[in-house]
VOPAKOL-342517 format. One record per residue (C-alpha): residue number from 1; x, y, z; residue in one letter. Coordinates in steps of 0.5 Angstrom, whole numbers, plus 500, padded with zeros to 3 digits. Example, Ala and Ser with C-alpha at 12.3 -4.5 7.8 and 13.67 -1.06 7.14 Angstrom:
2
<r><mivo>1</mivo><X>525</X><Y>491</Y><Z>516</Z><marpa>A</marpa></r>
<r><mivo>2</mivo><X>527</X><Y>498</Y><Z>514</Z><marpa>S</marpa></r>
END
This chain:
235
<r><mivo>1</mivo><X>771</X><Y>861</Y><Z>680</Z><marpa>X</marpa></r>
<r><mivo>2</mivo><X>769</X><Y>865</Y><Z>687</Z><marpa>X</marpa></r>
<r><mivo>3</mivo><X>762</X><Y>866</Y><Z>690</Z><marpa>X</marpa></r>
<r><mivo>4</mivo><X>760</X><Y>871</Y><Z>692</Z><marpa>X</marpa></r>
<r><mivo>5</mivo><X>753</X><Y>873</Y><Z>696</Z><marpa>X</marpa></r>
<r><mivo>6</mivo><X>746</X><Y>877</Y><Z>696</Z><marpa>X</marpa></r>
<r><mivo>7</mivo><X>740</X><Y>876</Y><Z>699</Z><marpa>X</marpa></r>
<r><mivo>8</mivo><X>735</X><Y>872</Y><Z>696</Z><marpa>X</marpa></r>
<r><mivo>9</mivo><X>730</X><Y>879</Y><Z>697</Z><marpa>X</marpa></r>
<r><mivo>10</mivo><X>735</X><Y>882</Y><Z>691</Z><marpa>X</marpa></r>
<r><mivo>11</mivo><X>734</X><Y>876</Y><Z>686</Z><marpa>X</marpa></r>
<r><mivo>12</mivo><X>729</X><Y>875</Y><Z>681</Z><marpa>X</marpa></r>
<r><mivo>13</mivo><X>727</X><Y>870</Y><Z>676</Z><marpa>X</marpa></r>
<r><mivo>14</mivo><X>732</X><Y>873</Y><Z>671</Z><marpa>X</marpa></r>
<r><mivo>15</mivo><X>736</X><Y>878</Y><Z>675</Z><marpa>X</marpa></r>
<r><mivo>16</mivo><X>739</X><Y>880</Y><Z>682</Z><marpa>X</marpa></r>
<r><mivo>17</mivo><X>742</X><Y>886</Y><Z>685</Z><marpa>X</marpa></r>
<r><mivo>18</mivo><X>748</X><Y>885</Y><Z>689</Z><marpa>X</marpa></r>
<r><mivo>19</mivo><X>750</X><Y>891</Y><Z>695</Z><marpa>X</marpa></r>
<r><mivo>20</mivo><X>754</X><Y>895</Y><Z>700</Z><marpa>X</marpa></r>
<r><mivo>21</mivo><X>759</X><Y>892</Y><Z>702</Z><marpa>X</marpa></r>
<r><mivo>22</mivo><X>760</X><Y>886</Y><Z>697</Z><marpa>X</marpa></r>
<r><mivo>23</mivo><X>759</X><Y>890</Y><Z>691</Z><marpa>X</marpa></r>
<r><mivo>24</mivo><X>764</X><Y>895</Y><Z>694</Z><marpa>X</marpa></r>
<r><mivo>25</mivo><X>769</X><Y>889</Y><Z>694</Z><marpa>X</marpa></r>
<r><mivo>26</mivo><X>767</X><Y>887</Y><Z>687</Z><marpa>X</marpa></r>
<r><mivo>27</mivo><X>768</X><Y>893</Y><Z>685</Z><marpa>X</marpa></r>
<r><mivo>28</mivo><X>773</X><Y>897</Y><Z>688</Z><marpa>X</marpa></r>
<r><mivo>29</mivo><X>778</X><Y>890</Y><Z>691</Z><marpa>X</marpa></r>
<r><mivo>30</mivo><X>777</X><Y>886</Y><Z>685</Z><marpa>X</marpa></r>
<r><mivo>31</mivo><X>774</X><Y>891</Y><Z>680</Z><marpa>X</marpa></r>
<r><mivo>32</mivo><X>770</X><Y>887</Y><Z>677</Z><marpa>X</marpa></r>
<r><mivo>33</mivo><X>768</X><Y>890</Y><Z>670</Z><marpa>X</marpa></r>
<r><mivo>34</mivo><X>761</X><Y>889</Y><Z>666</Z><marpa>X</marpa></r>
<r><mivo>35</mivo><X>760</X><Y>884</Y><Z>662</Z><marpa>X</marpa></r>
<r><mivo>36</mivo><X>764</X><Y>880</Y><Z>667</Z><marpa>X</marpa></r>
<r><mivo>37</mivo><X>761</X><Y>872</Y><Z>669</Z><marpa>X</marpa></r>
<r><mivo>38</mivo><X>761</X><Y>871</Y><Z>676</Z><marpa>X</marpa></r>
<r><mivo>39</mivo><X>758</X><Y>866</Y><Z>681</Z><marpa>X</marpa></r>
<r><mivo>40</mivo><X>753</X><Y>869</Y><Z>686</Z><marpa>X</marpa></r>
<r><mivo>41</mivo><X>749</X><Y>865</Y><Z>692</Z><marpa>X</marpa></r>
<r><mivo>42</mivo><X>744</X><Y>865</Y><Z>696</Z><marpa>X</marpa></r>
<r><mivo>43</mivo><X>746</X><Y>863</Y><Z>702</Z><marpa>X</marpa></r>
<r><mivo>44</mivo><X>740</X><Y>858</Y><Z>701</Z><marpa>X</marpa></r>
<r><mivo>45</mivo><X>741</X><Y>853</Y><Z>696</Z><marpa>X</marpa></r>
<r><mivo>46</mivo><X>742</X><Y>856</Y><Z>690</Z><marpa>X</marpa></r>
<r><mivo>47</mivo><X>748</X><Y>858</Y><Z>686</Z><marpa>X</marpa></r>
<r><mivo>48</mivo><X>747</X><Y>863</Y><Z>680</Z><marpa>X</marpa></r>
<r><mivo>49</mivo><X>752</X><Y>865</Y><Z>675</Z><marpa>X</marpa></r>
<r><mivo>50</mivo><X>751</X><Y>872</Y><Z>673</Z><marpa>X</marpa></r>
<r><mivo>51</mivo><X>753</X><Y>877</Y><Z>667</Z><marpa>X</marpa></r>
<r><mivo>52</mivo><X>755</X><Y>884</Y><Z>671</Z><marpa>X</marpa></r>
<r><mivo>53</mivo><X>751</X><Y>889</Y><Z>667</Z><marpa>X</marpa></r>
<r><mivo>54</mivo><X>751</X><Y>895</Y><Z>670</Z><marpa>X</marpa></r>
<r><mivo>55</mivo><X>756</X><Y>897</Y><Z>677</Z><marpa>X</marpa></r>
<r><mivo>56</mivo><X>754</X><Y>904</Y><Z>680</Z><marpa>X</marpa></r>
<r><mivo>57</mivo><X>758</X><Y>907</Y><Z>687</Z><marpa>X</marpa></r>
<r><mivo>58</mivo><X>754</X><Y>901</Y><Z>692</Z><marpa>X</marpa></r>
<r><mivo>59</mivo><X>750</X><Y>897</Y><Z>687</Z><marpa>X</marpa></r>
<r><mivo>60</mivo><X>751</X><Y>891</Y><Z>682</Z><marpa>X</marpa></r>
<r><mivo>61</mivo><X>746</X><Y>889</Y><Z>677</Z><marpa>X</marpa></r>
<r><mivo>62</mivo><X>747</X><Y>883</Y><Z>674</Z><marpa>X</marpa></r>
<r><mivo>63</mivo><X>744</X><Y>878</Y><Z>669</Z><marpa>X</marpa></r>
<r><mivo>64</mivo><X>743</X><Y>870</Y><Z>671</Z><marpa>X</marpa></r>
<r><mivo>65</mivo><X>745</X><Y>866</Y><Z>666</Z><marpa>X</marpa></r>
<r><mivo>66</mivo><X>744</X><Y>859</Y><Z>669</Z><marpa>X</marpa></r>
<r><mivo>67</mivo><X>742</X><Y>857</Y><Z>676</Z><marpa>X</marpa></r>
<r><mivo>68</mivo><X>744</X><Y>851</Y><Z>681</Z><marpa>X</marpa></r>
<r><mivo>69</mivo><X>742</X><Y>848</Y><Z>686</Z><marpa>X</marpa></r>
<r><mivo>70</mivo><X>746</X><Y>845</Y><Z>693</Z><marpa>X</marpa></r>
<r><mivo>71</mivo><X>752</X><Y>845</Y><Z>688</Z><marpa>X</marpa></r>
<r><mivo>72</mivo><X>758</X><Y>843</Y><Z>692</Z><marpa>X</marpa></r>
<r><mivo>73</mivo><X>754</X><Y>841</Y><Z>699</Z><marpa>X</marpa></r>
<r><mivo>74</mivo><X>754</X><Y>835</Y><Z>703</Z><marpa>X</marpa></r>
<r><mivo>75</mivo><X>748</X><Y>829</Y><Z>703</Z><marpa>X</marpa></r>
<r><mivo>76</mivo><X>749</X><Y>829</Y><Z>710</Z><marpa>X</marpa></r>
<r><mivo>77</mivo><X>746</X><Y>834</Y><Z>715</Z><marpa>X</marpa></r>
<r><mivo>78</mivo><X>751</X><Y>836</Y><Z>721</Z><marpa>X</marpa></r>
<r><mivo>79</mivo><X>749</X><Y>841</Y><Z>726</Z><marpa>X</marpa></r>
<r><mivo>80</mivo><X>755</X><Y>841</Y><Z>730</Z><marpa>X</marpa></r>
<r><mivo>81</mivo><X>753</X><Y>843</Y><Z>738</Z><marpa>X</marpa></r>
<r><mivo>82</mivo><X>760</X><Y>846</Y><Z>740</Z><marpa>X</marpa></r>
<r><mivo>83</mivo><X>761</X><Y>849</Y><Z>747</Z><marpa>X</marpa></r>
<r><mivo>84</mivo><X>764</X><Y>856</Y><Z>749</Z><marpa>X</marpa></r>
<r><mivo>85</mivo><X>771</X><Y>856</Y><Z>749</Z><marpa>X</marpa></r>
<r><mivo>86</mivo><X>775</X><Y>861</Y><Z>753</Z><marpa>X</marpa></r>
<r><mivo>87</mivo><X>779</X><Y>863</Y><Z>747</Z><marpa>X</marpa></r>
<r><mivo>88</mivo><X>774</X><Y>866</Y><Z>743</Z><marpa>X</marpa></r>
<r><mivo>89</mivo><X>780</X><Y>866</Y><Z>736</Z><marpa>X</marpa></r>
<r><mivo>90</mivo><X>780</X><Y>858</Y><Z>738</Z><marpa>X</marpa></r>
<r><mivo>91</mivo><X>771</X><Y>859</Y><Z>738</Z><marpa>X</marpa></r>
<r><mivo>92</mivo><X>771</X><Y>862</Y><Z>730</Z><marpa>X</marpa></r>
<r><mivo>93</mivo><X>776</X><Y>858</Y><Z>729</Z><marpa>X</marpa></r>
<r><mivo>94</mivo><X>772</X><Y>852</Y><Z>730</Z><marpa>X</marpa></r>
<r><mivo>95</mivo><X>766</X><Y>856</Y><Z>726</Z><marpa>X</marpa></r>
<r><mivo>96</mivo><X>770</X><Y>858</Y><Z>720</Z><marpa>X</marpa></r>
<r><mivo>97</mivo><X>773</X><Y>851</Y><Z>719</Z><marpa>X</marpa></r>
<r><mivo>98</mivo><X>767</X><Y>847</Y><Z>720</Z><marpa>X</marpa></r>
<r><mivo>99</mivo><X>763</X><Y>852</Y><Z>715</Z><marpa>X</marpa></r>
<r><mivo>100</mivo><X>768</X><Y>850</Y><Z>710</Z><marpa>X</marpa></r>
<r><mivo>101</mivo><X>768</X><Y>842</Y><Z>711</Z><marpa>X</marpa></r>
<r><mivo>102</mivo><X>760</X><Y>842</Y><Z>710</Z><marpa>X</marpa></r>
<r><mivo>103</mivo><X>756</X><Y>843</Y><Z>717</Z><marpa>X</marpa></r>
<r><mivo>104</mivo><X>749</X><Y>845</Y><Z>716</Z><marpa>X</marpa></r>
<r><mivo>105</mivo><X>747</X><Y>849</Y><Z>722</Z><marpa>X</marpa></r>
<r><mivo>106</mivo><X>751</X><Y>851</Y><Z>729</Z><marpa>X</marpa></r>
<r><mivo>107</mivo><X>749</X><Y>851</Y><Z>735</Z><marpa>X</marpa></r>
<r><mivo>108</mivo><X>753</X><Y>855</Y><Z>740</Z><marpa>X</marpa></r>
<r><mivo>109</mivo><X>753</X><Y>851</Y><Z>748</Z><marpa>X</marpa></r>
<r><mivo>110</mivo><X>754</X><Y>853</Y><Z>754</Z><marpa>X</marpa></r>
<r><mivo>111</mivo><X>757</X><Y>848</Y><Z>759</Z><marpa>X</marpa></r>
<r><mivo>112</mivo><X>758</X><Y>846</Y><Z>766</Z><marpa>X</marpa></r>
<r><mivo>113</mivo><X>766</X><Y>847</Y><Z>765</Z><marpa>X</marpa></r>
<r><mivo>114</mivo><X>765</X><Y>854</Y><Z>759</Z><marpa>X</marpa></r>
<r><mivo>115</mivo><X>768</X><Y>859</Y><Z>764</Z><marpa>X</marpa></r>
<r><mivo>116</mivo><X>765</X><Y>866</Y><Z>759</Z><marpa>X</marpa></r>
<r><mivo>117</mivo><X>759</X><Y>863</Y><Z>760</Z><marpa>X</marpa></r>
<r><mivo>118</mivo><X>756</X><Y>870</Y><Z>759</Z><marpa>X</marpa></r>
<r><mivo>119</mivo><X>760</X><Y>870</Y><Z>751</Z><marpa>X</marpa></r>
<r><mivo>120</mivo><X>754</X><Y>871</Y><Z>745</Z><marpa>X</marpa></r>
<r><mivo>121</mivo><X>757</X><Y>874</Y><Z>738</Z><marpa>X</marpa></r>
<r><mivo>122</mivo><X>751</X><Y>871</Y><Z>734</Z><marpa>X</marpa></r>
<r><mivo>123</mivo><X>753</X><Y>877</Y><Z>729</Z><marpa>X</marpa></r>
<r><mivo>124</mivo><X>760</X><Y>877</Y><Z>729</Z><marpa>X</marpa></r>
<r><mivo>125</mivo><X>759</X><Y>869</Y><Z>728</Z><marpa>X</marpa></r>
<r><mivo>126</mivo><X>755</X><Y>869</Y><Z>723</Z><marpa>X</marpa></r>
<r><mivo>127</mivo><X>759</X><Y>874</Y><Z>718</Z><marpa>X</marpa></r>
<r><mivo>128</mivo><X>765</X><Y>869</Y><Z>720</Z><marpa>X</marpa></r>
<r><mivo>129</mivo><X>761</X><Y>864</Y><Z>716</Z><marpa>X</marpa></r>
<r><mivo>130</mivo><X>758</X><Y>867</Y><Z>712</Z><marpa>X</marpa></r>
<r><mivo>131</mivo><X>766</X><Y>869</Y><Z>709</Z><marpa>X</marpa></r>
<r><mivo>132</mivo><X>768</X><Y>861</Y><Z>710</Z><marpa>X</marpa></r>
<r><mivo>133</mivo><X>761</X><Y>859</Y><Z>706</Z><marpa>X</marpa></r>
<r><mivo>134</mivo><X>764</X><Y>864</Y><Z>699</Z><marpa>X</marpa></r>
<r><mivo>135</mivo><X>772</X><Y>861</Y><Z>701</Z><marpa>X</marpa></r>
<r><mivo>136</mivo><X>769</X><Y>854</Y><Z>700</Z><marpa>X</marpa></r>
<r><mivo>137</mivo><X>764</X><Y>855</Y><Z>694</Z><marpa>X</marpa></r>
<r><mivo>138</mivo><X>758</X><Y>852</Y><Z>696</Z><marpa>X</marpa></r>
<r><mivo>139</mivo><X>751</X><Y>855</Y><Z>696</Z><marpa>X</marpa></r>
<r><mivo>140</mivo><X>748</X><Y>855</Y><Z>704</Z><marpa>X</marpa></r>
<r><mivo>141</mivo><X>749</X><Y>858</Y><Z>709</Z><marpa>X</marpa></r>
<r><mivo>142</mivo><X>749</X><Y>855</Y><Z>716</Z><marpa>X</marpa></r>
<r><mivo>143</mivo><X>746</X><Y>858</Y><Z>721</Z><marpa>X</marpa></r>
<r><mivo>144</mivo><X>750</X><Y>861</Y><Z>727</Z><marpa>X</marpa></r>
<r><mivo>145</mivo><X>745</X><Y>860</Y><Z>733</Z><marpa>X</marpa></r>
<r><mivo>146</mivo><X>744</X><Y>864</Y><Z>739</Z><marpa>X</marpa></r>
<r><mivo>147</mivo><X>748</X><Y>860</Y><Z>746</Z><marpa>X</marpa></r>
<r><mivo>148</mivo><X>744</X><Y>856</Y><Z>750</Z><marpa>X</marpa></r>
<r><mivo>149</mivo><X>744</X><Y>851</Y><Z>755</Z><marpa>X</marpa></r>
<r><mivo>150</mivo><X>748</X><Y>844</Y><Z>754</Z><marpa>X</marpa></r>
<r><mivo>151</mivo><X>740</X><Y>841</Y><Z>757</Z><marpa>X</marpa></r>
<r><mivo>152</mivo><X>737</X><Y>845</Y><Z>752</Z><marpa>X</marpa></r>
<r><mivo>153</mivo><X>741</X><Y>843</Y><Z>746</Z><marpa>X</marpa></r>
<r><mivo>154</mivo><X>741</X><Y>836</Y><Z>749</Z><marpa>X</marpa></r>
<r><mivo>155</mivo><X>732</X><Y>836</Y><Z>748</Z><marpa>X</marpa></r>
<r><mivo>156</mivo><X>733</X><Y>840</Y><Z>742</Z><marpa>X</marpa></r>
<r><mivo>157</mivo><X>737</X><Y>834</Y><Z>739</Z><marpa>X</marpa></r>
<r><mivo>158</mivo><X>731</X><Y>829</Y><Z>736</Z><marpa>X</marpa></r>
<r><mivo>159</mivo><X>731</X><Y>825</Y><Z>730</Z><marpa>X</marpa></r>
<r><mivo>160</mivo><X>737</X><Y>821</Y><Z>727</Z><marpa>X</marpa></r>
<r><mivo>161</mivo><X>745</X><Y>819</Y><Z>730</Z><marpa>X</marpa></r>
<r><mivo>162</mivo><X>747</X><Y>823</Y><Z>735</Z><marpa>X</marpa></r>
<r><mivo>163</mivo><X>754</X><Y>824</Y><Z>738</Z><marpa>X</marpa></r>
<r><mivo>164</mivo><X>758</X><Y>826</Y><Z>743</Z><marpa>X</marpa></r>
<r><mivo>165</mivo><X>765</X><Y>827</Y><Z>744</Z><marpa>X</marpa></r>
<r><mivo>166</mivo><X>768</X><Y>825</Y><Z>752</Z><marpa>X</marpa></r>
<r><mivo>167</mivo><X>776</X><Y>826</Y><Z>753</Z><marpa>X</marpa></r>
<r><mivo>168</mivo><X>776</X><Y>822</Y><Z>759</Z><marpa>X</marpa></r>
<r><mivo>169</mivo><X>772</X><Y>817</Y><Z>757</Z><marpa>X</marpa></r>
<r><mivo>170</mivo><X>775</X><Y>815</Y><Z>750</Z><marpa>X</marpa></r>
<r><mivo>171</mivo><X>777</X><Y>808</Y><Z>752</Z><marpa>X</marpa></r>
<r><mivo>172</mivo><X>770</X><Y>807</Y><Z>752</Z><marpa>X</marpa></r>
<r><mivo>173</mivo><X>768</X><Y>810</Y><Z>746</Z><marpa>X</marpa></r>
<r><mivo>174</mivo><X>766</X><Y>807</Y><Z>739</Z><marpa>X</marpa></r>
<r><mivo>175</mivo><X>770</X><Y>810</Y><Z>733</Z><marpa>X</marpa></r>
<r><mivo>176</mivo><X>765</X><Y>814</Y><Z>728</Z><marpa>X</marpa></r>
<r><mivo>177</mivo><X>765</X><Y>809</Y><Z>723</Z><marpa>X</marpa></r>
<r><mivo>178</mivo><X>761</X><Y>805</Y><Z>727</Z><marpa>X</marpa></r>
<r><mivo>179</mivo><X>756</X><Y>809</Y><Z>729</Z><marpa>X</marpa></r>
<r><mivo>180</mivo><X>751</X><Y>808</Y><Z>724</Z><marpa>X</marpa></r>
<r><mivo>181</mivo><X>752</X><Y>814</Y><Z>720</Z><marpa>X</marpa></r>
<r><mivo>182</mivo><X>750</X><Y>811</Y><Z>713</Z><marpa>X</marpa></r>
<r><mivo>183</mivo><X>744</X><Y>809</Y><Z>716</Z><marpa>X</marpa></r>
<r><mivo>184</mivo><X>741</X><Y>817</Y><Z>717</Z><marpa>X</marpa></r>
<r><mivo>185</mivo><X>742</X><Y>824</Y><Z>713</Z><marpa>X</marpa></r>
<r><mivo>186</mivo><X>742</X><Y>828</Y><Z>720</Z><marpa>X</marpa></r>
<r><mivo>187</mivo><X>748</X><Y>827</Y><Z>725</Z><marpa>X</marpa></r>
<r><mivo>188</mivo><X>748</X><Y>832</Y><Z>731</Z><marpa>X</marpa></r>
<r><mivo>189</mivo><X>755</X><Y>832</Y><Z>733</Z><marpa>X</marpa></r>
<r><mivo>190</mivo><X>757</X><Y>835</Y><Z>741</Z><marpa>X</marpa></r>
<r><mivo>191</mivo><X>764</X><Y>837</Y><Z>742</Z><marpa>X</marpa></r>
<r><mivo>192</mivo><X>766</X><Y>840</Y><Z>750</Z><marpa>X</marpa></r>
<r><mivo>193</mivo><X>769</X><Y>846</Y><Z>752</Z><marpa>X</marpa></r>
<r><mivo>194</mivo><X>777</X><Y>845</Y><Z>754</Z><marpa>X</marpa></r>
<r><mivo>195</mivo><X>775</X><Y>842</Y><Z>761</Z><marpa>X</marpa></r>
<r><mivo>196</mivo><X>771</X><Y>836</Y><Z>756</Z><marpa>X</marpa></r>
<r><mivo>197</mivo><X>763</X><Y>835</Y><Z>759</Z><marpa>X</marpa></r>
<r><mivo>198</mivo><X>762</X><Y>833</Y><Z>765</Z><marpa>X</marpa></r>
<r><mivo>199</mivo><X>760</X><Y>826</Y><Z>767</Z><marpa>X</marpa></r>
<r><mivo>200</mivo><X>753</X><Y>828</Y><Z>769</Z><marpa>X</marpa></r>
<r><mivo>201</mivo><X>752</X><Y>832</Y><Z>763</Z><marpa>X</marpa></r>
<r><mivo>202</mivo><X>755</X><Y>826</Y><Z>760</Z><marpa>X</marpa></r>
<r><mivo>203</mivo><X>750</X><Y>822</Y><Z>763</Z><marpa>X</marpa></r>
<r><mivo>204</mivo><X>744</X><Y>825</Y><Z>760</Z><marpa>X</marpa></r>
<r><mivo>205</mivo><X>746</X><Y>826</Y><Z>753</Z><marpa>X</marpa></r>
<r><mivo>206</mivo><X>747</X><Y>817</Y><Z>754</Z><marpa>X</marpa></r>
<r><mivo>207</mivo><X>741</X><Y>818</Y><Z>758</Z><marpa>X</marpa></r>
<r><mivo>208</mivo><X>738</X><Y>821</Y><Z>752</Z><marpa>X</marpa></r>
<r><mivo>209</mivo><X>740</X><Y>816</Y><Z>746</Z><marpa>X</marpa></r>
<r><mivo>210</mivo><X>747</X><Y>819</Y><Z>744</Z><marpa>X</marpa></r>
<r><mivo>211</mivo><X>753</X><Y>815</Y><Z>743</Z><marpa>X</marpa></r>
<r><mivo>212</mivo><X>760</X><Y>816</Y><Z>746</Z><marpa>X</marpa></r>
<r><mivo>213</mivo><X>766</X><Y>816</Y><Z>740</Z><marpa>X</marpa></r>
<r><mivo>214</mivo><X>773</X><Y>817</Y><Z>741</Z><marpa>X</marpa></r>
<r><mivo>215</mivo><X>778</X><Y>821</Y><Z>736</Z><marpa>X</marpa></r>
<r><mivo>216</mivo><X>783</X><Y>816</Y><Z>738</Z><marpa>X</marpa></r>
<r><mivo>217</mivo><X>788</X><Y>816</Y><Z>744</Z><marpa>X</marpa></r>
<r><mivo>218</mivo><X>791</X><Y>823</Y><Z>742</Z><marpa>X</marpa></r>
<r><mivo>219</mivo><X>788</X><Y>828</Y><Z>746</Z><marpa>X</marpa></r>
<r><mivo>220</mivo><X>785</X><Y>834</Y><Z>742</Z><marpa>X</marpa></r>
<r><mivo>221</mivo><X>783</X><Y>842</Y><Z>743</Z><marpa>X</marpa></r>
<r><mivo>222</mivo><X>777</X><Y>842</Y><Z>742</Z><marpa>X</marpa></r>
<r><mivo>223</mivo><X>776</X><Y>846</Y><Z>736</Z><marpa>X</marpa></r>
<r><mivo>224</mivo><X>781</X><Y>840</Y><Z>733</Z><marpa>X</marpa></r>
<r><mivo>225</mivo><X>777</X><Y>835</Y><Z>736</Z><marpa>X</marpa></r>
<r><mivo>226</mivo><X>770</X><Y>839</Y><Z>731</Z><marpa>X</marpa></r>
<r><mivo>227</mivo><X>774</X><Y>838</Y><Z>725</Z><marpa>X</marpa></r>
<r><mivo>228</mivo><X>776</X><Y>833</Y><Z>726</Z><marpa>X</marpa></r>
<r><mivo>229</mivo><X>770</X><Y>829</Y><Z>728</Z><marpa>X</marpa></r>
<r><mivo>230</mivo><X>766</X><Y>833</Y><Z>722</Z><marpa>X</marpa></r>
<r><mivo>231</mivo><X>772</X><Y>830</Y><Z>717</Z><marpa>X</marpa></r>
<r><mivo>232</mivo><X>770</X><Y>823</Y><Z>719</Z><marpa>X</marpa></r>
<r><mivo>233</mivo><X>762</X><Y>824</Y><Z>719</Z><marpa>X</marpa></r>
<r><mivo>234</mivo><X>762</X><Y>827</Y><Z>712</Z><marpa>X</marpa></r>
<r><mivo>235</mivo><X>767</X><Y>823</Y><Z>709</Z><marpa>X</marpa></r>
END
């Protein structure tokens, strides 16, 4: 069964509201009838299964049937620190699949070789997840971050198994079935932009505990190299 979305302030003990938008597409696309069962999350955690009981132009009041919690969500934490790229089709893409694969938080990075260094769509990224996180089924929301410096992000990482992906430097690289993962619940992942990480930004981030991996001896797009380096950590 689908999810669908409302704000935890639209949530009671036994009932919830669902507006605007998403119920004008449960309503009008999908025309969802009273006395119909639907999933419906919060974005934080918690999955409620619903009985619609009333449907009005821009409104669904619904009855919770049962609730549950984390359903479908990984026991590992990922942010994945991904750089700007060029193409921004390339950068949602890069979003919206790491949202489905189960990532915890998204930290966009501004690197020495982002050449849209100027580029922040915070809200257009976090409606991208918000549709990848009811696409997949699960309950929580990452958060889409505000762009910061690659020396911010790197100081922002403190606990847990940090990593960072070097194209230039994967023959020196570790594969990420030995970087102790199993060891932790909180990896943060750092994948650059088309140009890669700088050596000195490469530099800092072994300076500051990261670990080098490699995806192989293929050469990935960046948004390829986050999927699949999420694949790997999660599963």
């Amino acid at each position: 069964m689908e999810h669908y979305y409302t704000p935890k302030v639209y949530i009671s003990a036994s009932s919830l509201i669902i507006i605007d938008d998403e119920a004008k597409h449960l309503a009008k696309s999908l025309r969802k009838k009273s006395g119909e069962e639907i999933n419906v999350t919060d974005g934080e955690g918690n999955l409620y299964r619903c009985r619609i009981d009333k449907i009005s132009k821009d409104r669904i009041d619904c009855n919770i049937l049962s609730t549950s919690f984390s359903l479908n969500e990984p026991e590992i934490k990922v942010t994945l620190y991904q750089s700007l790229l060029k193409n921004p089709d390339r950068f949602e893409f890069a979003i919206e699949k790491s949202v489905e694969l189960g990532v915890n938080m998204i930290q966009p990075v501004i690197t020495e070789f982002v050449i849209n260094k100027e580029r922040d769509k915070t809200e257009r990224w976090q409606s991208i997840a918000l549709a990848a996180m009811k696409q997949s089924q699960r309950s929580f929301m990452p958060l889409i971050q505000k762009p910061v410096s690659f020396d911010e992000a790197i100081k922002n990482c403190k606990d847990g198994i940090k990593l960072i992906a070097h194209e230039k430097e994967n023959d020196f690289g570790i594969p990420i079935s030995d970087c102790g993962i199993e060891k932790s619940n909180t990896v943060a992942l750092f994948i650059g932009p088309e140009g890669g990480f700088s050596d000195s930004e490469v530099s800092i981030a072994l300076e500051s505990g990261f670990k080098l991996i490699t995806l192989g001896k293929r050469k990935f797009r960046s948004e390829t190299a986050a999927v699949a380096a999420i694949c790997l950590i999660l599963h």
